[in-house]
GUGU-38538 format. One record per residue (C-alpha): residue in one letter; x, y, z. Coordinates in steps of 0.5 Angstrom, whole numbers, padded with zeros to 4 digits, always signed. Layout:
! residues N
AXYZ;...
END
This chain:
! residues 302
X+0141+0065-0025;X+0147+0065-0030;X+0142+0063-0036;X+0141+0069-0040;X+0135+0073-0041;X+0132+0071-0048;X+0131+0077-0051;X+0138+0079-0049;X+0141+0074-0053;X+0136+0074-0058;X+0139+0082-0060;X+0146+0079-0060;X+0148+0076-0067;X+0153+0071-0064;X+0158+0067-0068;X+0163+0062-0065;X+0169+0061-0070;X+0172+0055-0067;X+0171+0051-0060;X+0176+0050-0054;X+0180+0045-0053;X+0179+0039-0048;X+0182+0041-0041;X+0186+0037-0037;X+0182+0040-0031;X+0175+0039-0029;X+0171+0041-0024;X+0166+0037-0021;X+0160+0040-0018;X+0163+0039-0011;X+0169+0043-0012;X+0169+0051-0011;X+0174+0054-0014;X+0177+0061-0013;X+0182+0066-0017;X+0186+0070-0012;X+0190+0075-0013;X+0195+0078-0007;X+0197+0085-0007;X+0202+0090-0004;X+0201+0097-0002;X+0204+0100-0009;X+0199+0094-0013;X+0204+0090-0014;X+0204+0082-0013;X+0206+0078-0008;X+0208+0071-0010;X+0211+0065-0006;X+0205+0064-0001;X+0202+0057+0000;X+0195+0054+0001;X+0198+0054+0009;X+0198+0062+0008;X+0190+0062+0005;X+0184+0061+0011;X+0177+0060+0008;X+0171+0062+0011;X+0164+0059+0008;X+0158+0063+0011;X+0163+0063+0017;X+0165+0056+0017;X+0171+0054+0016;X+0173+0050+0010;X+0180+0046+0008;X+0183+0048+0001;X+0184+0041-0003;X+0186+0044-0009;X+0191+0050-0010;X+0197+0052-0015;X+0201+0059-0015;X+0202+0062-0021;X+0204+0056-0025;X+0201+0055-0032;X+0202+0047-0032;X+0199+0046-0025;X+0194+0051-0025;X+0187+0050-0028;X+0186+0052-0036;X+0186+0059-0037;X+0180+0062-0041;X+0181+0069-0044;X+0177+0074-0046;X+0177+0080-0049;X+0170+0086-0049;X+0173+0091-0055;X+0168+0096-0056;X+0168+0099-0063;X+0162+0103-0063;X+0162+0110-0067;X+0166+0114-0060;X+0171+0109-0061;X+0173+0113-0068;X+0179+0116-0065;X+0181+0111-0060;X+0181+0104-0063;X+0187+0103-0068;X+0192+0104-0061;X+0185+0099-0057;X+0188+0094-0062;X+0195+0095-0062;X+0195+0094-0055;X+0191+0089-0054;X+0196+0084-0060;X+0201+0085-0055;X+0197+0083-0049;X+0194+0076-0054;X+0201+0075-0056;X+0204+0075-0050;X+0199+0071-0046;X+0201+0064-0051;X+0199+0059-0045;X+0192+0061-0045;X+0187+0055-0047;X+0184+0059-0051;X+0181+0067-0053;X+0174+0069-0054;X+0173+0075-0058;X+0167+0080-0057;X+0167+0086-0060;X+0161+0090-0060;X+0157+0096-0063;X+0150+0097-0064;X+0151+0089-0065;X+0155+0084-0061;X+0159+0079-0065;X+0163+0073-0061;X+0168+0067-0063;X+0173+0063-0060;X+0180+0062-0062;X+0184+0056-0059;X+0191+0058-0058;X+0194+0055-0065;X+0189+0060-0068;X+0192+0066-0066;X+0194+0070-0072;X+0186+0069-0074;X+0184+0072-0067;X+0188+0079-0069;X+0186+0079-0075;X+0179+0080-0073;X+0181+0084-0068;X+0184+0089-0072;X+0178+0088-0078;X+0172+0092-0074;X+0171+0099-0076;X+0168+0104-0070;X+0160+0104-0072;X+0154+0105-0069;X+0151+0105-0061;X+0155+0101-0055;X+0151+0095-0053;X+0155+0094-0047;X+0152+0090-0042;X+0149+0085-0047;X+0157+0084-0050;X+0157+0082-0042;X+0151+0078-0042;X+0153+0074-0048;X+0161+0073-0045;X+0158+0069-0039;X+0153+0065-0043;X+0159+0062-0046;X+0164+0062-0041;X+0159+0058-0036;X+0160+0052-0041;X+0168+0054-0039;X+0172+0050-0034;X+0178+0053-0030;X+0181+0059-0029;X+0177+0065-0033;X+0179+0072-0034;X+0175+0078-0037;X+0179+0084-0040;X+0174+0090-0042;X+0176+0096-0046;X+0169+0102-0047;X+0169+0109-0047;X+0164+0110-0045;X+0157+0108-0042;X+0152+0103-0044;X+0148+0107-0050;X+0143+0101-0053;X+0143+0095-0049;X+0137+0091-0047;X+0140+0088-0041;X+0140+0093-0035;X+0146+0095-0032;X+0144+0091-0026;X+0141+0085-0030;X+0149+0084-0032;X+0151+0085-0024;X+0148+0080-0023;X+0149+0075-0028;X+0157+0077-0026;X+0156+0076-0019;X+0153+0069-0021;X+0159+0067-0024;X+0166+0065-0024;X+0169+0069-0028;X+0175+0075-0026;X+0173+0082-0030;X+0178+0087-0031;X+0175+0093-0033;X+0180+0099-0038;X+0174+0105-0038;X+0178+0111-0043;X+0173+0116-0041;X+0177+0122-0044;X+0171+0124-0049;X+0165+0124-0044;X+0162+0129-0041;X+0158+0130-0035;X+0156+0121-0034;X+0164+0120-0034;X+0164+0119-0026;X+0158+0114-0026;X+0160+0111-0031;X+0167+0110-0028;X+0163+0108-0021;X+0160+0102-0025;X+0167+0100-0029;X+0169+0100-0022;X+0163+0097-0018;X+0163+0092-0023;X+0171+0089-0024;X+0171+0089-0015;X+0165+0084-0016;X+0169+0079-0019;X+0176+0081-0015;X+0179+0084-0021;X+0181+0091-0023;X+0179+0097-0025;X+0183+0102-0030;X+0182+0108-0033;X+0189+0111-0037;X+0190+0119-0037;X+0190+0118-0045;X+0190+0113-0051;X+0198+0112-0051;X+0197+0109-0043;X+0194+0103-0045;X+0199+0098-0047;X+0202+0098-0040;X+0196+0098-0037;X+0195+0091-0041;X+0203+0089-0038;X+0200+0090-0031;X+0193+0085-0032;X+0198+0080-0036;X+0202+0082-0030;X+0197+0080-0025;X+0194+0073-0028;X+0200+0070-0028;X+0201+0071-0020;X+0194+0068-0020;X+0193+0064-0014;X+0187+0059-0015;X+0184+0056-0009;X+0179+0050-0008;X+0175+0047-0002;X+0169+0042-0002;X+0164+0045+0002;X+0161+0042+0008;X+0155+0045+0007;X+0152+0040+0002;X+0144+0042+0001;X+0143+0044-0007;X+0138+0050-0005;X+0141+0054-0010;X+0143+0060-0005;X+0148+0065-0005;X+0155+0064+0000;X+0158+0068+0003;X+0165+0067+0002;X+0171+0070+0005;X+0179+0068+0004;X+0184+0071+0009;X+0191+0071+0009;X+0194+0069+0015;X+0201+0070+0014;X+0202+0077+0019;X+0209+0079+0018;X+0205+0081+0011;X+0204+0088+0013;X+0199+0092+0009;X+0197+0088+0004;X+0191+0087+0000;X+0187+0080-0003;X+0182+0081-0008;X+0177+0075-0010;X+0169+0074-0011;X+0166+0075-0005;X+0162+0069-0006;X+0158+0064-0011;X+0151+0060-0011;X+0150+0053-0008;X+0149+0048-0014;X+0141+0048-0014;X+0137+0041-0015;X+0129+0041-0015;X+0125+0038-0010;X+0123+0032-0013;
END
């Protein structure tokens, strides 16, 4: 499932700048790990829940969690960032205050394992940064100039081929301005490709330049970041975004990471269900975000 249409990447023109540092975290294919994140009424985090406060519940089966940290970047699996900046021509009035509020959000985030950077236009263009490579990463993010078409949903696909070779925790901040206008990926050939993953997805849709598509165009930024049990924001005006970006470095550092070995042991590839509840009941009115899912490791009948 997570295996790219050819012809998707094939119009991408890819270059990767530096490869990722060895984790000190590594999943094996027994581990199912999931990021959480616990929210009040207001959307603020909760912190301080433990694993006895979490039940998970694989198609309707219980499972034990054997694996869980809380908010702590030395205990937690590695954290892999991305950051999807559109820089095509509708940007042009836009892009300088995109730039400086994602520097800030870069440079506020120094625990991360590494930073993958795909900005995109009419092409898409990635690479990676370790951490020690930081001042290269802004650099490149403030060198594009807007131009051309937005080839959104290939800039997604391209993201996620990348990010299934990732172990640890991954995190995918979106910034556009608009819909999908040259891609040959389809919107739902990319939900699917999202769902099929592992990754957290926050969407940031300046939508104040577009016309009578804007509602479906924010119905899709949404659909597409509650797949992954991320967010979806939508600033009143350029000036927004900087607190915008403080509210998801805000939400990745109160990330639960939760992990269970699944009772069901077949490899049929097949899709899970899987539902994480909060038990704690003196919590009153709060929300649980997380994926609703994933698909069993696959092994061919020999």
């Amino acid at each position: 499932m997570l295996k790219l249409l050819g012809v998707a990447i094939a119009a991408a023109s890819v270059a990767v700048s530096a490869q990722q540092q060895p984790p000190t975290f590594k999943a094996t294919v027994d581990l199912v790990n999931f990021g959480v994140m616990v929210v009040d009424r207001q959307g603020k985090p909760i912190t301080g829940l433990t694993a006895d406060d979490f039940e998970i519940l694989e198609n309707g089966k219980k499972q034990a969690v054997t694996f869980f940290t809380a908010g702590d970047p030395e205990a937690a699996p590695p954290l892999h960032l991305g950051l999807l900046l559109d820089t095509s021509g509708s940007m042009a009035e836009d892009l300088k205050d995109a730039r400086s509020a994602a520097v800030k959000f870069v440079n506020a985030l120094d625990h991360a394992a590494d930073f993958t950077l795909v900005d995109f236009d009419t092409q898409v263009r990635v690479a990676r940064f370790p951490s020690a490579d930081y001042p290269r990463l802004v650099e490149r993010i403030r060198e594009r100039k807007p131009d051309g078409w937005t080839a959104l949903y290939d800039a997604v696909g391209v993201y996620l081929d990348g990010a299934q070779r990732q172990d640890g925790q991954k995190v995918l901040v979106l910034y556009t301005d608009g819909g999908d206008t040259t891609s040959t990926l389809t919107f739902h050939d990319m939900l699917d490709l999202v769902k099929a993953s592992d990754v957290t997805l926050y969407a940031v849709g300046y939508m104040e330049h577009q016309g009578s598509s804007r509602m479906q165009q924010r119905a899709d930024l949404e659909r597409l970041a509650v797949t992954t049990g991320g967010r979806a924001y939508f600033p009143g005006s350029a000036k927004d975004l900087e607190g915008i970006f403080d509210k998801i470095r805000e939400e990745i550092a109160a990330r639960y990471s939760l992990g269970y070995i699944s009772t069901d042991t077949r490899t049929d590839g097949a899709w899970r269900d899987v539902d994480i509840k909060l038990l704690r009941r003196d919590l009153k009115g709060v929300k649980l975000r997380t994926r609703p899912g994933y698909f069993a490791p696959y092994k061919p009948i020999s």
